[in-house]
N, C-alpha and C positions, 0 to 999 in steps of 0.2 A: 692208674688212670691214663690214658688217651690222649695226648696233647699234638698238636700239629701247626706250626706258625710258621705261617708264612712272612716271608720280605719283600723287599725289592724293586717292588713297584713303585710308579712316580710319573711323573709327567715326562713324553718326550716326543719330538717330529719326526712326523712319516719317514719315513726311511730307516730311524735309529733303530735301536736294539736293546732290550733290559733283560736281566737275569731275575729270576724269579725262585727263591727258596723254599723250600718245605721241610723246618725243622721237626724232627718226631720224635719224641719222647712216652715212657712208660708203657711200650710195647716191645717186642721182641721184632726188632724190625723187618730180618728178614723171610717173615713168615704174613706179611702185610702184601698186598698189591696196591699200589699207588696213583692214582690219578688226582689230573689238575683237568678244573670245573673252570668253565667261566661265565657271567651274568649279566650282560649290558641294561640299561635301562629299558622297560616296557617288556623285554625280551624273556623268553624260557629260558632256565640255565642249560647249556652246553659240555658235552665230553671234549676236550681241547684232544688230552693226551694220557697216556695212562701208562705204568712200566711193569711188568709181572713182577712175584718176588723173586724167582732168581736173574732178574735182569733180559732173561731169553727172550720175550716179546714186548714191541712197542707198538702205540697206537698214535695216528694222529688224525685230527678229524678232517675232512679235505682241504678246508677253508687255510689249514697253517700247514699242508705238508710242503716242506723243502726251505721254511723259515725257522720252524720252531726246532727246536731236539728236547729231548727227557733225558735226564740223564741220575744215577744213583750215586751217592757215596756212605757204601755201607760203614765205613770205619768213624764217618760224621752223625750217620743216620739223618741223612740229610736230602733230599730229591730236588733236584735243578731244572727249572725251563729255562732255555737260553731261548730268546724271542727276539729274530734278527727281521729284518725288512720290516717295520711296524707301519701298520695301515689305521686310519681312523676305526674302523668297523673293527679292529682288536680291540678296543677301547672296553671295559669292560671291571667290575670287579672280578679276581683269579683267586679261586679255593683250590685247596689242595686236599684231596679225602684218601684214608686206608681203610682198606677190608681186611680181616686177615681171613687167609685160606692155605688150604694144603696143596693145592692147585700149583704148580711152579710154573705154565704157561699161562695163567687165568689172567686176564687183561682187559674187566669191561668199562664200559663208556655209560654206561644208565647209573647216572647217579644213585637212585633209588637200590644198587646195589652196595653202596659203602654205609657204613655206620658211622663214622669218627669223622669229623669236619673241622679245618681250622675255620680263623676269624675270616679268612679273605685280603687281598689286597688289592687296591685299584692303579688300573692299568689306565691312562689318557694319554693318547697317541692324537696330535695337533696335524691340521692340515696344511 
């Protein structure tokens, strides 16, 4: 079975920085591509970022390019957002979803494209 849990989130002010975890379990992980979803209130959910499975390609969505990074640790089976400069409009619960594919470049951002979803964690970034 599929498992994917995320951490890390919490409360913090504009400017700080949180790491954001995606532990994964009961998949063969490096045949997965990774992204992290995000969902503010009232809002559609969001592609934030996404990592191929061999690592080759990343994605960010405009809103966080040059704050955020993706990062893999396959010996953890573990996927990382490091979310520096935090703005209130980050504010947000953060999913982390895998697809698995054969693909080693495949890297999308349409939700609608992963099957396996963790619980979520919420992100509140104060003014």
């Amino acid at each position: 079975e599929v498992q994917l849990v995320e951490s890390g989130g919490g409360l913090v002010q504009a400017g700080g920085s949180l790491r954001l975890s995606c532990a994964a379990s009961g998949f063969t992980f490096d045949g997965y591509v990774i992204g992290w979803f995000r969902q503010a209130p009232g809002k559609e959910r969001e592609g934030v970022s996404c990592i191929s499975r061999n690592d080759g390609v990343t994605y960010y969505t405009d809103s966080v390019k040059g704050r955020f990074t993706i990062s893999k640790d396959n010996a953890k089976r573990t996927v990382y957002l490091q979310m520096n400069s935090l703005k209130p409009e980050d504010t947000a619960v953060y999913y982390c979803a895998a697809q698995r594919t054969t693909r080693s470049f495949y890297c999308p951002t349409n939700g609608l494209l992963y099957a396996n979803w963790g619980q979520g964690t919420q992100v509140t970034v104060s003014s």
